[in-house]
C-alpha positions, 0 to 999 in steps of 0.5 A: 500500500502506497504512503499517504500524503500529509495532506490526504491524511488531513482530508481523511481525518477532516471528511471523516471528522465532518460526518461524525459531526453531521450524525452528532448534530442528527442523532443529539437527543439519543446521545442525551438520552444515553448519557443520562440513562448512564447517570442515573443516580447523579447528572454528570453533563446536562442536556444543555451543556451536550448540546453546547459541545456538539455544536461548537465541535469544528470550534473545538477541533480547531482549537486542538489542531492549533495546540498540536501545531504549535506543539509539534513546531516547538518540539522539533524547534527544541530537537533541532540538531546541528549540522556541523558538516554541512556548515562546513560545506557552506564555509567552502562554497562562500570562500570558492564563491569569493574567489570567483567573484575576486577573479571577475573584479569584485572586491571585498 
């Protein structure tokens, strides 16, 4: 199986993401009802507060992808290494460049 694409993964998750939330949005009162039949004894989330967090779902996904891409930016900002090579191999090039351009009649 070929290796998906961050960007089919992310279309993947969204679409399917959408359709939980379009069946949410459809079937809200038997969530209610299941919930409360799960609470009997006590009321853990109100109907009100459950219809509140299916609504505004995007909203809070949104929120969430943010925190994940501020996180992940950070950690790999954090976990960054040092390429000493390639510094020198950027080094050499300057100074071949240098005498090239000192050849043409530029001066530094």
């Amino acid at each position: 199986m070929a290796q998906l694409l961050r960007y089919q993964i992310f279309l993947l998750i969204g679409s399917a993401f959408i359709q939980f939330w379009i069946c949410s949005l459809n079937n809200s009162d038997n969530i209610k009802q299941t919930i409360s039949s799960i609470s009997t004894t006590q009321q853990i989330i109100s109907p009100n507060t459950i219809d509140i967090l299916i609504k505004y779902m995007p909203i809070h996904a949104i929120i969430l992808l943010g925190i994940y891409a501020l996180t992940s930016v950070l950690y790999k900002v954090a976990t960054f290494g040092d390429c000493s090579a390639a510094g020198v191999e950027l080094s050499n090039d300057i100074l071949v460049a240098k005498e090239k351009l000192k050849s043409a009649g530029f001066t530094f």
